[in-house]
Structure formats: structure tokens, C-alpha cells
TORKOL-4160 file (C-alpha; in steps of 0.2 Angstrom, whole numbers, padded with zeros to 4 digits, m for minus):
413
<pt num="1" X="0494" Y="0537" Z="0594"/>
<pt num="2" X="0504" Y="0547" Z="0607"/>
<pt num="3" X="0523" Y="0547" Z="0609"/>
<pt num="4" X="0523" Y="0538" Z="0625"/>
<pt num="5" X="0511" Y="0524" Z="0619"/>
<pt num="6" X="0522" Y="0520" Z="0603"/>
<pt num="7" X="0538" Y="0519" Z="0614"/>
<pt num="8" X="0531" Y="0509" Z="0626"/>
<pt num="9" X="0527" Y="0496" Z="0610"/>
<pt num="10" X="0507" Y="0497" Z="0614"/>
<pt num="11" X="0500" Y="0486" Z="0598"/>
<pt num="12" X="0488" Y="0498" Z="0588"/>
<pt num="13" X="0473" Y="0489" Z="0578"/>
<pt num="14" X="0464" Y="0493" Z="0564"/>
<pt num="15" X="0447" Y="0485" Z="0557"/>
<pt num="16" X="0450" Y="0473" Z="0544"/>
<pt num="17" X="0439" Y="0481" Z="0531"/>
<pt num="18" X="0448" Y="0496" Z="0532"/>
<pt num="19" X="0461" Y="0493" Z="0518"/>
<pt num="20" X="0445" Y="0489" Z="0506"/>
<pt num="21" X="0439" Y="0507" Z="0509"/>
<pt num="22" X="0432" Y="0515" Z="0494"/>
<pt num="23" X="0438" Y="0535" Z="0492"/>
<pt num="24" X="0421" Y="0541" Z="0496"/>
<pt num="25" X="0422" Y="0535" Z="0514"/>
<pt num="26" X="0412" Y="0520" Z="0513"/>
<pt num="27" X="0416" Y="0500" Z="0513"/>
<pt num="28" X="0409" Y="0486" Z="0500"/>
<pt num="29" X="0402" Y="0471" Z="0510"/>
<pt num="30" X="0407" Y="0464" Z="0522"/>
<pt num="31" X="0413" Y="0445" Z="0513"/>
<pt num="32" X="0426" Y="0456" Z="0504"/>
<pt num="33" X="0437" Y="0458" Z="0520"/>
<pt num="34" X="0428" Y="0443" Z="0533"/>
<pt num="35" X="0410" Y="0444" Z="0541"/>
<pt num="36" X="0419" Y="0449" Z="0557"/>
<pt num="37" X="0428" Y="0464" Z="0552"/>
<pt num="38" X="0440" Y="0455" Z="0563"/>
<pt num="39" X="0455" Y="0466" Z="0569"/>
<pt num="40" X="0475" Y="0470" Z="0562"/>
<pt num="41" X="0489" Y="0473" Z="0569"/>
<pt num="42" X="0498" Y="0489" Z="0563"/>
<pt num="43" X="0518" Y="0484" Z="0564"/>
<pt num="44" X="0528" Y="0501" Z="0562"/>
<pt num="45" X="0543" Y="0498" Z="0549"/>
<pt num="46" X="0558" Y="0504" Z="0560"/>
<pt num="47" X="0565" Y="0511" Z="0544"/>
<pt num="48" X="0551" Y="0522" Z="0540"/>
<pt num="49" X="0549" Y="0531" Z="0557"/>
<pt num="50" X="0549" Y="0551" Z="0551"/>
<pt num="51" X="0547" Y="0566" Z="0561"/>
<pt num="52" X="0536" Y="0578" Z="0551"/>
<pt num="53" X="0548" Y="0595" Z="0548"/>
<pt num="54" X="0533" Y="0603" Z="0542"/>
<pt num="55" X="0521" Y="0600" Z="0558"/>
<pt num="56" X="0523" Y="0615" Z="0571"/>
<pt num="57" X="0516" Y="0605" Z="0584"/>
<pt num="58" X="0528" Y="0591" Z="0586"/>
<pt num="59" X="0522" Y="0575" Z="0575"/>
<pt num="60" X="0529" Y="0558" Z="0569"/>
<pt num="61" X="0524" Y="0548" Z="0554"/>
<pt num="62" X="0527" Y="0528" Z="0556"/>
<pt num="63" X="0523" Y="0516" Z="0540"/>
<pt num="64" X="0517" Y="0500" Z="0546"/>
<pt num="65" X="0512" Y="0483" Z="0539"/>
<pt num="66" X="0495" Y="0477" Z="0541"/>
<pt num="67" X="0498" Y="0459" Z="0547"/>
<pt num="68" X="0486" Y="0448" Z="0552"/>
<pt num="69" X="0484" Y="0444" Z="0571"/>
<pt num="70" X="0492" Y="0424" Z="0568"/>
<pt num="71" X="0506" Y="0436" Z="0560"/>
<pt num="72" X="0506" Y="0434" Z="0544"/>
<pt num="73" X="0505" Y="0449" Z="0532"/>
<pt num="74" X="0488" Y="0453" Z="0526"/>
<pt num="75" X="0483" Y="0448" Z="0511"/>
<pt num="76" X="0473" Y="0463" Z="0509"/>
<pt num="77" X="0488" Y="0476" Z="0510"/>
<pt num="78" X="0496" Y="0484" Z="0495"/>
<pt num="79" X="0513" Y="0486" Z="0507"/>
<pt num="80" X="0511" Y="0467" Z="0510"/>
<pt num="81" X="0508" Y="0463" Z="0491"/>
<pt num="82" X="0524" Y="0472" Z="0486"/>
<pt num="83" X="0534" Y="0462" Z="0500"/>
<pt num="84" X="0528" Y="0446" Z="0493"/>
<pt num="85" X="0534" Y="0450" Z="0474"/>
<pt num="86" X="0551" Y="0455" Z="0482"/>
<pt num="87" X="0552" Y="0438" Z="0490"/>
<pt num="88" X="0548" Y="0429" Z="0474"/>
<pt num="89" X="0563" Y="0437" Z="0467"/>
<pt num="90" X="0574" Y="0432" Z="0479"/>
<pt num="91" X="0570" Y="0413" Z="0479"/>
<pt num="92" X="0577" Y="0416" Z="0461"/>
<pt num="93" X="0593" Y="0423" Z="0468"/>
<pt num="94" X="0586" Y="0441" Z="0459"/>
<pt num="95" X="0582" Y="0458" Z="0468"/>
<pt num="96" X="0572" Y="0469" Z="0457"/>
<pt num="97" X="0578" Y="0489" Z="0457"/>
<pt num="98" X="0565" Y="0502" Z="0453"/>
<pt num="99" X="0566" Y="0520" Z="0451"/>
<pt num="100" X="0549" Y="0530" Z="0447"/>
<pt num="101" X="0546" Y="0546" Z="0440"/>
<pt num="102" X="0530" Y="0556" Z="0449"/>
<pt num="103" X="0524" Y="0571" Z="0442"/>
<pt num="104" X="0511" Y="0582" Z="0451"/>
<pt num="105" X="0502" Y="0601" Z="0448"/>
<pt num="106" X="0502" Y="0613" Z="0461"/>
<pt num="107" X="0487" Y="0625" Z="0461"/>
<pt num="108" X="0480" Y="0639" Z="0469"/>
<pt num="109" X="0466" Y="0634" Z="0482"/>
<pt num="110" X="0451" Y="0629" Z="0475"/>
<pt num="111" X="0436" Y="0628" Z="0486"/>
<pt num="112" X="0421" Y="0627" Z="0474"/>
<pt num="113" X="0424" Y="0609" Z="0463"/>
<pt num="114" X="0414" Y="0615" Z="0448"/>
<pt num="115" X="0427" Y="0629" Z="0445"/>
<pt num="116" X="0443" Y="0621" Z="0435"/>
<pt num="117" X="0458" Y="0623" Z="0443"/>
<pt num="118" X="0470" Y="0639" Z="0443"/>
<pt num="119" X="0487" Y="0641" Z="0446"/>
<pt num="120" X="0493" Y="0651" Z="0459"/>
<pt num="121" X="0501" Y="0668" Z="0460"/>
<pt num="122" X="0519" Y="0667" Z="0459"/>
<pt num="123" X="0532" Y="0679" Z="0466"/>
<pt num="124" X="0530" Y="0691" Z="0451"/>
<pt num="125" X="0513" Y="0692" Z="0455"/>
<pt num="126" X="0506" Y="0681" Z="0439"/>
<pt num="127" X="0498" Y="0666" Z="0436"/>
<pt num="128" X="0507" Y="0654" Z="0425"/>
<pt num="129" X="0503" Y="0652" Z="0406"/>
<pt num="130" X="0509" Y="0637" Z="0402"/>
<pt num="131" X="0526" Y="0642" Z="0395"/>
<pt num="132" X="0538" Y="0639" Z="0408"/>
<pt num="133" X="0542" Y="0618" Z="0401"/>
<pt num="134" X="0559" Y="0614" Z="0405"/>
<pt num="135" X="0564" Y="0632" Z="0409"/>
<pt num="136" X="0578" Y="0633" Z="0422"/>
<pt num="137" X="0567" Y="0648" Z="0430"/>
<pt num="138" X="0551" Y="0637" Z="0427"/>
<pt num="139" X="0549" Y="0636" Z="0446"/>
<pt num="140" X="0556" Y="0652" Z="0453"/>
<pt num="141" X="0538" Y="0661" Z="0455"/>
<pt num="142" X="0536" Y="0647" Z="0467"/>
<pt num="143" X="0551" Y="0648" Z="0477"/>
<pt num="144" X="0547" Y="0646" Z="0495"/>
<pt num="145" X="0535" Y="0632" Z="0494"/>
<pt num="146" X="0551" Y="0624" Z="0483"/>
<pt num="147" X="0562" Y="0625" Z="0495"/>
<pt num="148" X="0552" Y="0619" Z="0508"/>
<pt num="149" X="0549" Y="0604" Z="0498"/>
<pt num="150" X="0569" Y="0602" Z="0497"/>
<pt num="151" X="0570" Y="0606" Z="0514"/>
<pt num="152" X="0558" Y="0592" Z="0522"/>
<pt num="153" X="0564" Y="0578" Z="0509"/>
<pt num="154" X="0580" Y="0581" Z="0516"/>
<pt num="155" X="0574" Y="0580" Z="0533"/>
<pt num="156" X="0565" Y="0565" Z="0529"/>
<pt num="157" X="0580" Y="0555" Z="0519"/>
<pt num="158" X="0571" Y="0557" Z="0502"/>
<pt num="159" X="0586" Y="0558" Z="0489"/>
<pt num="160" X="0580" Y="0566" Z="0472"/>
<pt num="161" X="0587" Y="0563" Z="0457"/>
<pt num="162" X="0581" Y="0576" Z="0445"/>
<pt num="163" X="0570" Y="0588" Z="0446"/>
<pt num="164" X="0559" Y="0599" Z="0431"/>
<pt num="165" X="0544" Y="0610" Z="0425"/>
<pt num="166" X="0536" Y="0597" Z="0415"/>
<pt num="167" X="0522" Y="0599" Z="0401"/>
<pt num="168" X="0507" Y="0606" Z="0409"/>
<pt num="169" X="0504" Y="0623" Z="0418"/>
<pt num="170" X="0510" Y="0623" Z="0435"/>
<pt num="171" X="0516" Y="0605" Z="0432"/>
<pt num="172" X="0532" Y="0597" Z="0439"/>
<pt num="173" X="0539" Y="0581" Z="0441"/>
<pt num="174" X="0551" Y="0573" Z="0451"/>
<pt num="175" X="0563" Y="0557" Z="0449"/>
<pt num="176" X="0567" Y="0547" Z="0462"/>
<pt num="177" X="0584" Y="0539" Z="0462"/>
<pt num="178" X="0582" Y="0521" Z="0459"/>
<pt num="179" X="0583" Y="0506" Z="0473"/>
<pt num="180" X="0576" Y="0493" Z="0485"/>
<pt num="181" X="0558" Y="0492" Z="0477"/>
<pt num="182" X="0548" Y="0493" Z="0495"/>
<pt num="183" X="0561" Y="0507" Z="0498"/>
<pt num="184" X="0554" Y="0517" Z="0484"/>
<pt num="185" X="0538" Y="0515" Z="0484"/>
<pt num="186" X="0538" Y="0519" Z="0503"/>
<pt num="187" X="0547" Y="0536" Z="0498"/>
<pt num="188" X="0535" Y="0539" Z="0484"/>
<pt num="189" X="0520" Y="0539" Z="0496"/>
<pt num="190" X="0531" Y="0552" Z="0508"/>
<pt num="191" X="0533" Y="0564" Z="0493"/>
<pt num="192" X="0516" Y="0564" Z="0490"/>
<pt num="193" X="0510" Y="0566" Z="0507"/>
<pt num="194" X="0525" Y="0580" Z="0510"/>
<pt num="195" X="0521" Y="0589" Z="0495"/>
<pt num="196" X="0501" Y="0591" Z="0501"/>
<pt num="197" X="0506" Y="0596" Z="0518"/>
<pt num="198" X="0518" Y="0608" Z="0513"/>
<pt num="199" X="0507" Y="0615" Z="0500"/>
<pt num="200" X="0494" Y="0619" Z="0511"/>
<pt num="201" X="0507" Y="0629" Z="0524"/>
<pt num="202" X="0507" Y="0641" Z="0507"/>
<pt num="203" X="0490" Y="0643" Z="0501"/>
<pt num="204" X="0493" Y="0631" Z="0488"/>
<pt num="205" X="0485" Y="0613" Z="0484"/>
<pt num="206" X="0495" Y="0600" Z="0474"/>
<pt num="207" X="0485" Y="0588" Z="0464"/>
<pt num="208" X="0489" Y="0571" Z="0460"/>
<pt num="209" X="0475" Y="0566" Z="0448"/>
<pt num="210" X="0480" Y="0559" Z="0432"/>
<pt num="211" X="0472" Y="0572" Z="0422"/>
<pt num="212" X="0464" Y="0588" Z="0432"/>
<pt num="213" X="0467" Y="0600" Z="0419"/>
<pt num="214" X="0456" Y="0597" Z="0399"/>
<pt num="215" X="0469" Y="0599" Z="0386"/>
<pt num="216" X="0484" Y="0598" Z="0395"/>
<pt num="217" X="0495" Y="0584" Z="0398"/>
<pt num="218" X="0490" Y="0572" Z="0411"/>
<pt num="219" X="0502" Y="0564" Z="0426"/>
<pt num="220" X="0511" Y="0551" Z="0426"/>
<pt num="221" X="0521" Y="0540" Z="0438"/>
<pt num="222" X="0532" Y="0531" Z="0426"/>
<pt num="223" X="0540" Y="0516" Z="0433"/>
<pt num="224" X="0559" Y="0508" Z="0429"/>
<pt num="225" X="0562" Y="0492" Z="0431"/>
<pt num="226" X="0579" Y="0482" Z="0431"/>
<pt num="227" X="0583" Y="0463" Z="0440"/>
<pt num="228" X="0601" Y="0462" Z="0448"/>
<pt num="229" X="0609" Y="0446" Z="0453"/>
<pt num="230" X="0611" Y="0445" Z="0473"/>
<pt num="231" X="0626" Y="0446" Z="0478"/>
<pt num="232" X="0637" Y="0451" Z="0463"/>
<pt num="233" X="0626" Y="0465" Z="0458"/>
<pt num="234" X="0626" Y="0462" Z="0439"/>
<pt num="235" X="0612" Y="0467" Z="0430"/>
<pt num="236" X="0604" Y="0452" Z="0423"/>
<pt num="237" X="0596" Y="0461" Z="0408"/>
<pt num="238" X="0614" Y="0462" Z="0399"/>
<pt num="239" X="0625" Y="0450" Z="0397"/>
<pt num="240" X="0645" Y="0449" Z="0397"/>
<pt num="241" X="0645" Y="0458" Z="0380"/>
<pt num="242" X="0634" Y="0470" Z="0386"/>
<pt num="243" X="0619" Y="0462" Z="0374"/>
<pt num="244" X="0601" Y="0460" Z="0382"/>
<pt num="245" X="0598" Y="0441" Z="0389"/>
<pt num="246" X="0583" Y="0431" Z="0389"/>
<pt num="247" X="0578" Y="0436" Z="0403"/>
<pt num="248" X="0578" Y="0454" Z="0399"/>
<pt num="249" X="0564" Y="0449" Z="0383"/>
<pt num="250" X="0554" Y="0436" Z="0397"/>
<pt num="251" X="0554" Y="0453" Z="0406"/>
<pt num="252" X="0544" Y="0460" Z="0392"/>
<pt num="253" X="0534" Y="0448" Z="0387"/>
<pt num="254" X="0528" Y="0445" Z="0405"/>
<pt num="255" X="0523" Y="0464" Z="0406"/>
<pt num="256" X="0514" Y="0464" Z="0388"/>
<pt num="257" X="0502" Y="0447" Z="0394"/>
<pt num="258" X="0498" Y="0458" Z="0410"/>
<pt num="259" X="0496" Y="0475" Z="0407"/>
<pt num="260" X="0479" Y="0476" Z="0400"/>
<pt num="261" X="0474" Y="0463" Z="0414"/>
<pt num="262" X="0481" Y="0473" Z="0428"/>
<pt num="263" X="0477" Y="0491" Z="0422"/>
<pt num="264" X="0464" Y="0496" Z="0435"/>
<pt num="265" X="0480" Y="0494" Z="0447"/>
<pt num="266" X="0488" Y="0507" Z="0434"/>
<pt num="267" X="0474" Y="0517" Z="0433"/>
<pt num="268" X="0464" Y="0515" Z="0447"/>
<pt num="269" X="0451" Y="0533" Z="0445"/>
<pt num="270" X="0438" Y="0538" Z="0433"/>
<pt num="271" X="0450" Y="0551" Z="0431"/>
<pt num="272" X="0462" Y="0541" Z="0426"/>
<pt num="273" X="0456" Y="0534" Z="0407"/>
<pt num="274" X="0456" Y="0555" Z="0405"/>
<pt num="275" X="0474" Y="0553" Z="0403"/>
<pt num="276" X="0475" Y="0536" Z="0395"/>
<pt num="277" X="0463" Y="0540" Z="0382"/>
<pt num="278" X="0470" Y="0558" Z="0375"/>
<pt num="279" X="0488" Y="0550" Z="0374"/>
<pt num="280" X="0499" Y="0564" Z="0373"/>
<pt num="281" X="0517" Y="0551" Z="0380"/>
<pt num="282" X="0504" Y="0544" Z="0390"/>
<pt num="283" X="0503" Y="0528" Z="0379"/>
<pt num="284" X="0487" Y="0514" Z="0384"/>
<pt num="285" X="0495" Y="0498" Z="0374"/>
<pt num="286" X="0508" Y="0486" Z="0379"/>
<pt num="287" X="0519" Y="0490" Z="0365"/>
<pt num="288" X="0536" Y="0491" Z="0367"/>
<pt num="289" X="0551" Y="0499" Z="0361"/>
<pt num="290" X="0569" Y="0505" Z="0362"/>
<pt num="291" X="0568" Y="0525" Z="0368"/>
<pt num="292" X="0551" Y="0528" Z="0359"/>
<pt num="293" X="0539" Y="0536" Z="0372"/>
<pt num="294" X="0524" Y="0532" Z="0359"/>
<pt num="295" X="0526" Y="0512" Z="0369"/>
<pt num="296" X="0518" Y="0508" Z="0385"/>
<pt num="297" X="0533" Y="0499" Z="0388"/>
<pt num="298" X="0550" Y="0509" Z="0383"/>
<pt num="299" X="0567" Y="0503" Z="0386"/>
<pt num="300" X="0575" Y="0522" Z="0389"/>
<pt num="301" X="0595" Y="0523" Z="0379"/>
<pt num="302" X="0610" Y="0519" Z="0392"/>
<pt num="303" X="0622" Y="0508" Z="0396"/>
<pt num="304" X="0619" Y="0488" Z="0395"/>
<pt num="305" X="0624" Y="0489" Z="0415"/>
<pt num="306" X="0608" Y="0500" Z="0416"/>
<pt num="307" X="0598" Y="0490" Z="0402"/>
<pt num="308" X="0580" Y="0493" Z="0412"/>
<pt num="309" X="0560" Y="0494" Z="0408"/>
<pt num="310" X="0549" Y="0507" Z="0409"/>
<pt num="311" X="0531" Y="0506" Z="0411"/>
<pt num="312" X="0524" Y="0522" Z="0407"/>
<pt num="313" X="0504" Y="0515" Z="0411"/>
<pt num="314" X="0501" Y="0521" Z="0428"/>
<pt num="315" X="0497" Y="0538" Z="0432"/>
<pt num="316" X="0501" Y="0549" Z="0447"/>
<pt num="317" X="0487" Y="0543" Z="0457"/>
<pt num="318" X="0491" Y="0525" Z="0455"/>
<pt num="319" X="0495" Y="0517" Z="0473"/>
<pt num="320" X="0512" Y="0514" Z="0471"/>
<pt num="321" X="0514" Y="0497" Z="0483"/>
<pt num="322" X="0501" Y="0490" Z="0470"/>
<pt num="323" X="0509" Y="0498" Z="0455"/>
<pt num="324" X="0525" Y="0493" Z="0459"/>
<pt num="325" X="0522" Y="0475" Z="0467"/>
<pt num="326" X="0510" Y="0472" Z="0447"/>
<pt num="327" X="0522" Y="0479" Z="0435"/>
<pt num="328" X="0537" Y="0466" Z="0444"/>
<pt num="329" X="0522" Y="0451" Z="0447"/>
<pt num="330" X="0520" Y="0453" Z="0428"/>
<pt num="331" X="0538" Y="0453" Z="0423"/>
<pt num="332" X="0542" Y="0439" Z="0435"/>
<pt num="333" X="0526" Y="0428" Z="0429"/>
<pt num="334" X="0535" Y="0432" Z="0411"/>
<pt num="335" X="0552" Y="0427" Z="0417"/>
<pt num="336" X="0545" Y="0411" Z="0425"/>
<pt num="337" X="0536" Y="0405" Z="0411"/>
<pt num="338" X="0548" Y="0410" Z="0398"/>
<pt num="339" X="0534" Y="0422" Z="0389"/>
<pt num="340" X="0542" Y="0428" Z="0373"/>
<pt num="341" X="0537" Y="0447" Z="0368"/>
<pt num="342" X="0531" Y="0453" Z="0352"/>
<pt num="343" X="0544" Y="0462" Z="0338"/>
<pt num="344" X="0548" Y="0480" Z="0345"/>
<pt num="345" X="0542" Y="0495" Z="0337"/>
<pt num="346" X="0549" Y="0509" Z="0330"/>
<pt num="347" X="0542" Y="0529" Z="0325"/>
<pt num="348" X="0525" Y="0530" Z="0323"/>
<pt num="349" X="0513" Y="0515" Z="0323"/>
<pt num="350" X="0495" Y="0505" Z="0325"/>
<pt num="351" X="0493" Y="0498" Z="0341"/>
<pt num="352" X="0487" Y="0479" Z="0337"/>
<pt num="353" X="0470" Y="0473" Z="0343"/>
<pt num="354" X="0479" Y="0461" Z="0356"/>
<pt num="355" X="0492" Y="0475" Z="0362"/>
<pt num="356" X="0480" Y="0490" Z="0366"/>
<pt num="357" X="0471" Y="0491" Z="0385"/>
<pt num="358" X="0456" Y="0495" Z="0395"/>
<pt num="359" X="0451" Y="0513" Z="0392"/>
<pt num="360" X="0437" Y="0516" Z="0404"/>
<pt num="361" X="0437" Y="0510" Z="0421"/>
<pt num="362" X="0423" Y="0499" Z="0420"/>
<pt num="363" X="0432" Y="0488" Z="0405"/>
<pt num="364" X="0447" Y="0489" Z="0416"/>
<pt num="365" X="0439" Y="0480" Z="0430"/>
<pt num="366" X="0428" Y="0468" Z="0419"/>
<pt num="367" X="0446" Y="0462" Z="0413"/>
<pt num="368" X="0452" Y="0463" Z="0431"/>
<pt num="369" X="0439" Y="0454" Z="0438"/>
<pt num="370" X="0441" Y="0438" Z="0423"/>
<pt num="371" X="0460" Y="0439" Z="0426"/>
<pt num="372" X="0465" Y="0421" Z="0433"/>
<pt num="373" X="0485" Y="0430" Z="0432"/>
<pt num="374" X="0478" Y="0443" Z="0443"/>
<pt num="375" X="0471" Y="0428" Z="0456"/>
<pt num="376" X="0485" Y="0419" Z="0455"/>
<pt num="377" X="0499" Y="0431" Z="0459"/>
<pt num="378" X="0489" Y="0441" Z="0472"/>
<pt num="379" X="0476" Y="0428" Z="0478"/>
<pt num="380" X="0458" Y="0430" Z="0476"/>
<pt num="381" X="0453" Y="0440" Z="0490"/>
<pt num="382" X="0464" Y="0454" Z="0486"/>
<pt num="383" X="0458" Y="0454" Z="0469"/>
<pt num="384" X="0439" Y="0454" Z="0471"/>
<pt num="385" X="0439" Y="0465" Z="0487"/>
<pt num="386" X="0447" Y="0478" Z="0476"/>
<pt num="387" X="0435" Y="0476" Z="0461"/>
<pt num="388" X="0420" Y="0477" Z="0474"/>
<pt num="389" X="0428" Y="0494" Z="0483"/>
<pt num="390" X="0431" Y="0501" Z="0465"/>
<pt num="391" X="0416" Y="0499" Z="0459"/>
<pt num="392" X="0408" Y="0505" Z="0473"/>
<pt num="393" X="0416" Y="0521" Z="0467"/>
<pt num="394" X="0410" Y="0519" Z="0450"/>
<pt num="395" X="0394" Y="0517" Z="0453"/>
<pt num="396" X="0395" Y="0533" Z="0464"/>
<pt num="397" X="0405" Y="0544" Z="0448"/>
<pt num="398" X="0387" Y="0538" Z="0440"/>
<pt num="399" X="0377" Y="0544" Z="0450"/>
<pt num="400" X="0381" Y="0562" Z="0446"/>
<pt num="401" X="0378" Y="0573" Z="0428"/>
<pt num="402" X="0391" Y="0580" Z="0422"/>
<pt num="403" X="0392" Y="0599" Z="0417"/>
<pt num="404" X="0395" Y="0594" Z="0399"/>
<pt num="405" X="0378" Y="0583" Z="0398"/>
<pt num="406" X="0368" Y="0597" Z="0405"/>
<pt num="407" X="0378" Y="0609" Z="0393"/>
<pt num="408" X="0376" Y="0599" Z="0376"/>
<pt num="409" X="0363" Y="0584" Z="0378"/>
<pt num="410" X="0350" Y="0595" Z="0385"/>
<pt num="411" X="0344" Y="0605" Z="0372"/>
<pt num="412" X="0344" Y="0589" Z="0360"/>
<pt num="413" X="0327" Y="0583" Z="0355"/>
């Protein structure tokens, strides 16, 4: 939309079905999203208004709500989704605080998809071998593009908390200080888009799958999670002697009777179960346990007044509306139906038959698509629209052979 038209308040609309569009471009039919594709209204949040530092020509970026014409939110939108858990919290006199944790590879350009991916040449004129974790120069043969980064999250408002070379080669992850839940997930979606945009201003691509490298660690977008009362502030999951509350183990136990139902909102690519299912810290149970990062759900050390959850299932490429708005849904539904969670674990351990998860995504969705949980706390349109787009994309990974198959199964008799 131009400038002019968005100050003078000119309505912009968008086919319904859009937000049921799969990744390769194409739509499920049309009884997921109405027969009419009828129209919706975008509403630009006026606290999420951003000129792009990173745009020569002179650009804005406006995140909206996707709300019906009668006014309502759509039920379709992930934005929408997260709003509503929010609201649910505060009828209990609760706000929830979030913080997540996004890591990400940045790679040298790759044009040909059947080539793996390289990382770029840094300063020093090398490619990265994978030895730079946690260095405090782990990043330096990347500098400009860094700095860049800084540069625009500052000019976009987007505060960061720490900042590290993680496991992989070329991989990096930052934390984003904790909050308003629609807040962060709204900033976790800007860092994304920055860092593409200001990758390719250097040559570089930055890749947000869950596991575009073979043996490497995968990424991750760990989420934490604490409740606050509203008005005082005080952290619900301790209480006055600094011990954790019933809530804070309802919490718990919520998140352990949805995770395996909501995974394919954790881990919503093929791609995705590559990292679930070669678990280097990227643990596919709902176990959970104080500061082991062998649980799905891990409770990290601090203070009782920062007692919190952290749900280490979704990867980097989860949306995080609908990451965010399930992993609170779940710990609300526990809260509200006083769900008690199993004993913790400690060191190493078997993950029970009724704690592990999905590990491909056509199990994931077969348990998505049973879930009455999933219907009741996001409605059934929203779930079965989403089941119909991802297998739509699915169906489309199966319809390729995959250079391993040609490489090993051909010569078989």
C-alpha cells in the first residue's frame, strides 16, 4: 500500500483463505476458510508500525490483525489466537510473561537446492569449521552483517538480551528479553524478517529450518514462560517463601497433557522431526525437570521471583503466534483443570510411553487432527484448516525422491 493510502486510513483486504496458505503457494479447499473466500480486514497494530533501516528506497512495515468484516478477530489468525489465550489469562487476574530464545544459520548464497549448504567467507577469508561455539570472536569474520543486525533491531525497538555462537557451524542465537507475550512474538517475527533482509544486503542467506545442516545440531526457538499477578506483579509460580505454588505444578501438567497433541504447532515442517528425532538438547518428550536440558520441559535455576517454564519443543521455524499462544493454551487448560504433572526427572533417563511425542509429521497431525484439546482451545476451524493446508504440504514433500533413496535403495534387489 503506499504512504498516502495508509494515512488517509484506506481499509486494506485480503482473501479469507489466505492465512490457510500452504508454503508452496497453493490453498486446501475452499470449506477450510468459507466457500466465498469472503474478504478480511487487515487492522495495522499502531504499536507495530516500523520503518525498514535496511530498505534504500524508503519502506514501512505495519503488522496487522486479520479481523473479520463484523469486527471480530479471525478465527483463522495465529496473531488472533495469541490475543485470545492472553485474554483468557486476564479474566483470571493473570498476565503470562514470555521470553524465547531463536537460533538461526547464516550461509553463503546457495542457488542450486541439491548442494548442502556452506558457510560464507568471513573476513579472514575462511569458511567456518565448526569451532567457533561460544567464542567471544565466534562472530568477528562476520562483522558488518552483525552489526547491521545491531543496527536495524535498534532502529526497530527490538531489545536483545544475549547474544552467542551456538553449536552448529555458522549457527547463532539470540534471546530476546522477556515480556508482554503478543509483544514478543511480534518481535520475534521482526528479527526473523530483519535478519533475511539484511543477509541478503551481504551476500548471505540466513536459514531458519530446524535442521538444514546433517549432523549438526538443529534450531530451536525455546520458549519461557512465567504467570504474574496483575496488578502487583508477583510471580504466581512462587509463593511468599519463595517455594513453587500449585499453580506453578498445574502449569506443568497442563503443558505435559498438550504437547504431544499440539506438536505439529511446535514443529510445523518435514524438516522439522530432523531435529526432534536426532535429539542433541532438542528433547521430543514432555518430561520435565529442574535445569536438565535432556526434558522437553525444563525449569532453568534462578530465583523463586523468576521461577518460569521452558518448553524447549519448537524449532526455529515454528510460527511463533501459534507457538506462543499453544504452549500458554496448554498451561492455562492445566491451571484450570487442576492437572497435576508427573515426578520430575533427573540425569539421564527413559522417556515413558505416555510422555514421548509425534516424530514425523504425519503422526503429529494424525494426533492434531484427534485432539478435542486442540478444538476446544482454538475452535475447529482453525484446527482442521491447519491440518488440511499441512498436509497439503506433506503430500507435496512425498511426491519427490530423495537423493538418499536413489543413493542406497536403487541398487537393492
Amino acid at each position: 500500500m503506499t504512504a498516502e493510502g495508509f494515512l488517509e486510513g484506506r481499509r486494506l483486504q485480503m482473501a479469507r483463505g489466505v492465512l490457510l496458505q500452504c508454503i508452496m503457494g497453493g490453498y486446501p479447499p475452499a470449506r477450510f476458510y468459507g466457500s466465498d473466500d469472503g474478504d478480511l480486514a487487515l487492522n495495522a497494530d499502531p504499536r507495530q508500525i516500523h520503518r525498514l533501516p535496511w530498505s534504500q528506497t524508503p519502506r514501512a512495515l505495519a503488522i496487522c490483525d486479520a479481523d473479520e468484516l463484523s469486527g471480530e478477530s479471525s478465527r483463522l489468525s495465529t496473531r488472533g489466537q495469541l490475543k485470545q489465550v492472553i485474554a483468557r489469562y486476564a479474566a483470571l487476574g493473570l498476565a503470562p510473561v514470555v521470553a524465547t530464545e531463536l537460533e538461526f544459520f547464516v550461509f553463503a548464497a546457495n542457488d542450486d537446492p541439491a548442494q548442502a549448504f556452506r558457510p560464507p567467507v568471513g573476513l579472514d577469508g575462511r569458511r567456518e569449521e565448526g569451532y567457533s561455539a561460544f567464542s567471544v570472536s565466534s562472530n568477528n569474520g562476520l562483522r558488518p552483517f552483525f552489526k547491521e543486525v545491531y543496527e536495524c533491531m535498534a532502529a526497530l525497538g527490538l531489545p536483545r538480551d544475549t547474544f552467542m555462537h551456538e553449536m552448529g557451524v555458522s549457527q547463532f542465537e539470540i534471546n530476546l528479553l522477556h515480556g508482554d507475550p503478543l509483544l514478543l512474538a511480534d518481535q520475534t517475527f521482526l528479527f526473523k524478517h530483519l535478519l533475511k533482509e539484511v543477509a541478503l544486503k551481504h551476500g548471505l542467506i540466513v536459514v531458519c529450518m530446524a535442521k538444514p545442516l546433517a549432523r549438526t545440531p538443529g534450531s530451536s526457538m525455546h520458549i519461557h514462560q512465567s504467570l504474574v499477578e496483575i496488578g502487583s506483579g508477583r510471580n504466581v509460580f512462587s509463593d511468599d517463601t519463595g517455594q513453587p505454588t500449585a499453580m506453578f505444578r498445574h502449569f506443568i501438567g497442563g503443558l505435559q497433557a498438550g504437547l504431544a497433541e499440539f506438536t505439529a504447532l511446535f514443529a510445523p515442517n518435514v524438516n522439522s522431526y530432523q531435529r526432534l528425532c536426532h535429539p542433541y538438547a532438542s528433547p521430543n518428550n514432555a518430561c520435565w525437570s529442574h535445569d536438565n536440558r535432556a526434558a522437553g520441559l525444563r525449569i532453568p535455576a534462578s530465583s523463586p521471583v523468576a521461577r518460569r517454564v521452558e518448553n524447549r519443543l519448537p524449532g526455529a521455524d515454528a510460527n511463533p503466534y501459534l507457538a506462543i499462544a499453544a504452549s500458554l493454551a496448554a498451561g492455562l487448560h492445566g491451571i484450570e483443570n487442576e492437572l497435576e504433572p508427573t515426578a520430575a526427572i533427573q540425569g539421564e533417563f527413559e522417556v515413558p510411553d505416555n510422555l514421548s511425542l509425534p516424530c514425523t509429521l504425519h503422526a503429529a497431525l494424525e494426533r492434531l487432527k484427534r485432539s478435542q484439546l486442540a478444538k476446544e482451545l482454538f475452535g475447529t476451524e482453525f484446527i482442521e484448516g491447519y491440518v488440511a493446508s499441512k498436509t497439503m504440504e506433506l503430500t507435496s514433500f512425498f511426491d519427490e525422491i530423495t537423493p538418499w533413496e536413489r543413493r542406497v535403495l536403487a541398487a537393492q534387489a
